[in-house]
N, CA, C and O of each residue as an XYZ file, in Angstrom:
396
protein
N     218.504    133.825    -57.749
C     217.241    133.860    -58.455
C     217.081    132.537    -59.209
O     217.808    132.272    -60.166
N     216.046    131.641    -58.738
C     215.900    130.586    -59.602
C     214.903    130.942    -61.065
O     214.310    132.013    -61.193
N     214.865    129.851    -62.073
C     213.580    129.823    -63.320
C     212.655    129.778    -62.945
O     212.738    129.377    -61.783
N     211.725    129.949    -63.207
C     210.178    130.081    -63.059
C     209.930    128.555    -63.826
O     210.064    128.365    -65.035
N     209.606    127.706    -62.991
C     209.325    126.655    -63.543
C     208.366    126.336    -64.014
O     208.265    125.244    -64.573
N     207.218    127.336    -63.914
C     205.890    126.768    -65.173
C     206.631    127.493    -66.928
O     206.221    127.055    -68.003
N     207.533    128.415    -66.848
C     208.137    128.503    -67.996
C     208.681    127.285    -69.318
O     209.897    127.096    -69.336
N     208.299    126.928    -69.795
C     208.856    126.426    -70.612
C     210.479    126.507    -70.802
O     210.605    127.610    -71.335
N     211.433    126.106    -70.703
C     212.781    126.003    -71.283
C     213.013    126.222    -72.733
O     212.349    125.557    -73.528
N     213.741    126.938    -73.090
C     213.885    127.240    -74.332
C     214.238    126.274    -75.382
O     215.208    125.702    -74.884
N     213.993    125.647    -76.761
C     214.725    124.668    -76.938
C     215.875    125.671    -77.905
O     215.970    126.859    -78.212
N     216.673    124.349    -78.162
C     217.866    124.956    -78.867
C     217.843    125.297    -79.886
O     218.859    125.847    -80.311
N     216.816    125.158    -80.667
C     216.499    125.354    -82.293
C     216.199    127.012    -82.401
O     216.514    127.816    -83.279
N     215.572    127.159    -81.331
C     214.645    129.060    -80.896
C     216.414    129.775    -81.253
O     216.739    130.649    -82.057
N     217.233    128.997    -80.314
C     218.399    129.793    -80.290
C     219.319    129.890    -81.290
O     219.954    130.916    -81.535
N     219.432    128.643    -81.998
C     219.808    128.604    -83.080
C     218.930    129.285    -84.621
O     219.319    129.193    -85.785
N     217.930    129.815    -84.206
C     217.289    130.459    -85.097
C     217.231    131.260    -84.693
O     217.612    131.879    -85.687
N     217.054    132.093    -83.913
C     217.050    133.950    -83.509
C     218.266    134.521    -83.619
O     218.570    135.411    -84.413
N     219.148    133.865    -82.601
C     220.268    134.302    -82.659
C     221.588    133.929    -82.909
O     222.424    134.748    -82.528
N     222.096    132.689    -83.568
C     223.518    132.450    -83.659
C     223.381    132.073    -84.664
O     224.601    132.050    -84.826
N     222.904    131.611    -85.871
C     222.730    131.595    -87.484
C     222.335    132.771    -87.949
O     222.374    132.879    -89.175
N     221.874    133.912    -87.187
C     221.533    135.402    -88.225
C     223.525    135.790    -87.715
O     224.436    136.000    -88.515
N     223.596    135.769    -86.587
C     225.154    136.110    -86.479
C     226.011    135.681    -87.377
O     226.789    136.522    -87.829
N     226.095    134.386    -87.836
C     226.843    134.130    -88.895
C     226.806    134.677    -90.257
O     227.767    134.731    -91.024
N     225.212    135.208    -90.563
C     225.322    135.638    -91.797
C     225.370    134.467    -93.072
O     225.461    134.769    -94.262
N     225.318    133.601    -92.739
C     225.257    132.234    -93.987
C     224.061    131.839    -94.048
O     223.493    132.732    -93.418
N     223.537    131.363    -94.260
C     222.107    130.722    -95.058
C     221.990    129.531    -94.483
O     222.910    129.041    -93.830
N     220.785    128.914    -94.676
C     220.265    127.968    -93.713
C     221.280    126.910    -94.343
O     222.181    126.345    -93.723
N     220.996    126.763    -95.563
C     221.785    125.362    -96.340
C     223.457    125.866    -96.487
O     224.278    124.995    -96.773
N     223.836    127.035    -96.320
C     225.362    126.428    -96.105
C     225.471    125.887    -94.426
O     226.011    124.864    -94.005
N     224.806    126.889    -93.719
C     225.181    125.953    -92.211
C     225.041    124.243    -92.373
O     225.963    123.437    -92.248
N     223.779    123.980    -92.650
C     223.086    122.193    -93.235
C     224.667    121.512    -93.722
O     225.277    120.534    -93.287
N     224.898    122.193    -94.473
C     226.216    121.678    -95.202
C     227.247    121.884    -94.773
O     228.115    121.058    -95.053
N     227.556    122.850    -94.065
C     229.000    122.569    -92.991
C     228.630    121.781    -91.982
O     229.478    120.944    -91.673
N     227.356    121.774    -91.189
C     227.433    120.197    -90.297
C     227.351    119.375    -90.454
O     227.443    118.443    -89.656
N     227.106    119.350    -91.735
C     227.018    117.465    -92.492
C     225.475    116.999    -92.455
O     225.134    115.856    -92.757
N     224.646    117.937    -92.080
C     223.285    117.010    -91.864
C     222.377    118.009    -93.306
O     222.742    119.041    -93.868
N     221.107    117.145    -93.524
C     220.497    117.658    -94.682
C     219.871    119.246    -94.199
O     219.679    119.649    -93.052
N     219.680    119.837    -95.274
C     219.026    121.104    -95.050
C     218.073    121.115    -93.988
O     218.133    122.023    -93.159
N     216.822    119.835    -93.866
C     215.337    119.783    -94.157
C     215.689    119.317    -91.885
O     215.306    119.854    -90.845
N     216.568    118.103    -92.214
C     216.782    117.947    -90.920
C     217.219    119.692    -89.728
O     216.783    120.063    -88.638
N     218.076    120.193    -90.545
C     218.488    121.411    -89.952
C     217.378    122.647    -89.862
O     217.657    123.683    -89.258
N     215.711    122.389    -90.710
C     214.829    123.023    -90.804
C     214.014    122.304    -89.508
O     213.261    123.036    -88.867
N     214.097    121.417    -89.257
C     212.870    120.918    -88.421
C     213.368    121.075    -86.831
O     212.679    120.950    -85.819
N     215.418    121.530    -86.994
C     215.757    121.991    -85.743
C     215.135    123.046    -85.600
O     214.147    122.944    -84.873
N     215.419    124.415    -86.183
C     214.601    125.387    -86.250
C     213.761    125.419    -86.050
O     213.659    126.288    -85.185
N     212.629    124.927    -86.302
C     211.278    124.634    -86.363
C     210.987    124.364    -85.088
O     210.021    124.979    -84.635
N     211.476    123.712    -84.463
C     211.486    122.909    -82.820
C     210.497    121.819    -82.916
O     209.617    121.482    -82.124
N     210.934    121.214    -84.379
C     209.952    119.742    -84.401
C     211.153    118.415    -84.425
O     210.787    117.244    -84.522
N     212.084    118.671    -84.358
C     213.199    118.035    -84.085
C     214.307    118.158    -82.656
O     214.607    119.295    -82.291
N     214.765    117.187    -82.044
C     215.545    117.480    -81.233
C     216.799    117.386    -81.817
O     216.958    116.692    -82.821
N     217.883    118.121    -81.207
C     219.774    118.037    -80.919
C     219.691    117.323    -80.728
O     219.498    117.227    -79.516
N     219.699    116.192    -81.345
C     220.616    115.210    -81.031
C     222.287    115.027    -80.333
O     223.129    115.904    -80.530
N     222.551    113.962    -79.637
C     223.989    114.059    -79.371
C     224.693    114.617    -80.294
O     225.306    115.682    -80.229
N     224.572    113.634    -81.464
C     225.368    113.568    -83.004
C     225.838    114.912    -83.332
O     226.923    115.406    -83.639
N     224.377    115.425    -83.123
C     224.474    116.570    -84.006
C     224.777    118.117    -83.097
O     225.113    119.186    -83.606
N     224.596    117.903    -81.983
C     225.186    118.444    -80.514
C     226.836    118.623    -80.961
O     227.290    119.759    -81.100
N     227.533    117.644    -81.133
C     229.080    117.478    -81.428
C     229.357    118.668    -82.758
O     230.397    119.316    -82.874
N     228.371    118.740    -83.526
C     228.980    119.510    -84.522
C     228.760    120.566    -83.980
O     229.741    120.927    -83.330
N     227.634    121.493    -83.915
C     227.247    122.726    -83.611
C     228.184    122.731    -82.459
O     228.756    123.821    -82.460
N     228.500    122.149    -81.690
C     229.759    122.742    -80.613
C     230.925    123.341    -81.408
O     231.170    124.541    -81.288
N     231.734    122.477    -82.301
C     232.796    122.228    -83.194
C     232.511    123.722    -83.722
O     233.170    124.708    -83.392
N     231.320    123.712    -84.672
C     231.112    124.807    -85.380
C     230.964    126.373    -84.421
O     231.697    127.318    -84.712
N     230.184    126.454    -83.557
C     230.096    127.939    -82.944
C     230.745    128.082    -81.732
O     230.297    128.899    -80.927
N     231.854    127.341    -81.427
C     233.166    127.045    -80.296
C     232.349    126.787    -79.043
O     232.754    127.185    -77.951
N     231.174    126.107    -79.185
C     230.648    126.046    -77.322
C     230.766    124.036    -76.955
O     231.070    123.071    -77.657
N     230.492    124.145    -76.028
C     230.549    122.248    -75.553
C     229.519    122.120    -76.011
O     228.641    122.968    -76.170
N     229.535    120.183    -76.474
C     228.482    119.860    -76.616
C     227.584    119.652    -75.612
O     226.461    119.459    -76.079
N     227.616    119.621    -74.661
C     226.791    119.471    -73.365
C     226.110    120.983    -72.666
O     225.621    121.108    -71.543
N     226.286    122.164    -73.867
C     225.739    123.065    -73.661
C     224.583    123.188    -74.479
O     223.771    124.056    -74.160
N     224.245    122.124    -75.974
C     223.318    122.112    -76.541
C     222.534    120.655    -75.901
O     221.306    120.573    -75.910
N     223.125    119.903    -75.534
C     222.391    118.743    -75.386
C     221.760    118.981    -73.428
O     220.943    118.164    -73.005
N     222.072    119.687    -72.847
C     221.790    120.465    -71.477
C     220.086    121.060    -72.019
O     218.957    120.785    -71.611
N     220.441    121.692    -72.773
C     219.268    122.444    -73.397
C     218.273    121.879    -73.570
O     217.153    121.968    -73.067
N     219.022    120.828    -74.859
C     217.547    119.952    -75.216
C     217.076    119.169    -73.802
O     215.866    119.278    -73.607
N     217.638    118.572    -73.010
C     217.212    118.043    -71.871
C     216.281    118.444    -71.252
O     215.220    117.873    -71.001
N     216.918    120.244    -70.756
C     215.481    120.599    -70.072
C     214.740    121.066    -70.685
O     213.962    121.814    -70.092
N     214.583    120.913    -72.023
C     213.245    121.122    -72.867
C     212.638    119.649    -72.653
O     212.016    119.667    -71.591
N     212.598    118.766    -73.071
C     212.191    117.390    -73.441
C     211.936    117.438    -71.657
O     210.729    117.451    -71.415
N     212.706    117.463    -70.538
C     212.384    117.303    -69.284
C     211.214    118.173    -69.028
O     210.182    117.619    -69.405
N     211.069    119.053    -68.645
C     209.862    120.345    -68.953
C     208.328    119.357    -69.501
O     207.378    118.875    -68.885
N     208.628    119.390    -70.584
C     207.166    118.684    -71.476
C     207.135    117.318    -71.200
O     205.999    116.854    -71.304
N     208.255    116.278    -70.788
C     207.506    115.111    -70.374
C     206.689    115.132    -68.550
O     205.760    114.401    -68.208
N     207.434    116.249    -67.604
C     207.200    115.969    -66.719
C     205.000    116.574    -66.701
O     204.098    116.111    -66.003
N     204.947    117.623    -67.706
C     203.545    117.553    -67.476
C     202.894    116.425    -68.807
O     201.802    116.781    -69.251
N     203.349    115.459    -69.273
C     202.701    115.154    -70.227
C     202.493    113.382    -69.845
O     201.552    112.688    -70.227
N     204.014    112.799    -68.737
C     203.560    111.685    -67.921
C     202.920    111.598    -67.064
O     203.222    112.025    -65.949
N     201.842    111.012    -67.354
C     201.063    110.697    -65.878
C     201.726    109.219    -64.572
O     201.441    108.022    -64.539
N     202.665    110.065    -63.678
C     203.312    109.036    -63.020
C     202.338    109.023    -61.465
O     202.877    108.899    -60.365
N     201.180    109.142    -61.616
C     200.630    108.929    -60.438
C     200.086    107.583    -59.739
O     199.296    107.563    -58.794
N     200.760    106.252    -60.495
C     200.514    104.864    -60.116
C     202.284    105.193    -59.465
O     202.397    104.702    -58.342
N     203.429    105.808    -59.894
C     204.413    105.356    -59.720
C     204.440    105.392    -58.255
O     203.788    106.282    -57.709
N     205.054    104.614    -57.584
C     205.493    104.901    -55.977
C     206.577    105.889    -55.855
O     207.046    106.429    -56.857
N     207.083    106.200    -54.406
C     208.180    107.137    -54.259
C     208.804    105.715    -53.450
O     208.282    104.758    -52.879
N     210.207    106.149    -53.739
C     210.641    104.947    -52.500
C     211.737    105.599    -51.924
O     212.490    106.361    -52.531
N     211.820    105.277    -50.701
C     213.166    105.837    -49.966
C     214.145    105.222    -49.779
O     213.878    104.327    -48.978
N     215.328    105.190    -50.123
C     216.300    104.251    -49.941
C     216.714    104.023    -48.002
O     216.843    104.936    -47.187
N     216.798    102.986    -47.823
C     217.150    102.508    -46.976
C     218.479    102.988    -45.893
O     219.485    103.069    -46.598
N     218.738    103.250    -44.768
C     219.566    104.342    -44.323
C     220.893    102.822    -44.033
O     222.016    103.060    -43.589
């Protein structure tokens, strides 16, 4: 079964706000403060007006035992998703590589 690709991809902030910060049971600003980043930055993850950064990919791995390439995967095909309808690449050529 593949995604439904007019779906949107989830970003990581949805997930980190529904479900793995109510699991912990701590508050927005002690999480902020065990990853080292400001509250406001850790609000605008939530929010989904901010991306995971790598940086900050490395902690939240550290912190809820997953790879970082399971949050930064995420943000990818979010950011991939919304640029592919938001570039207009219809000057770009296709090219075929040469056999």
């Amino acid at each position: 079964m593949s995604r439904n690709q007019d779906r949107c991809p989830t970003h990581p902030g949805e997930i980190l706000r529904e479900d793995v910060i109510p699991a912990t049971r701590k508050s927005k600003t002690e999480i902020a403060q065990m990853l080292g980043i400001s509250r406001q930055h850790l609000h605008d993850i939530l929010a989904e007006r901010k991306p995971v950064s790598p940086e900050v990919a490395v902690r939240l791995a550290k912190m809820f035992g997953t790879a970082p390439l399971f949050w930064i995967r995420m943000q990818g095909a979010y950011d991939a998703w919304h640029a592919s309808r938001e570039v207009d690449v219809s000057a770009v050529p296709t090219l075929i590589a040469a056999a």
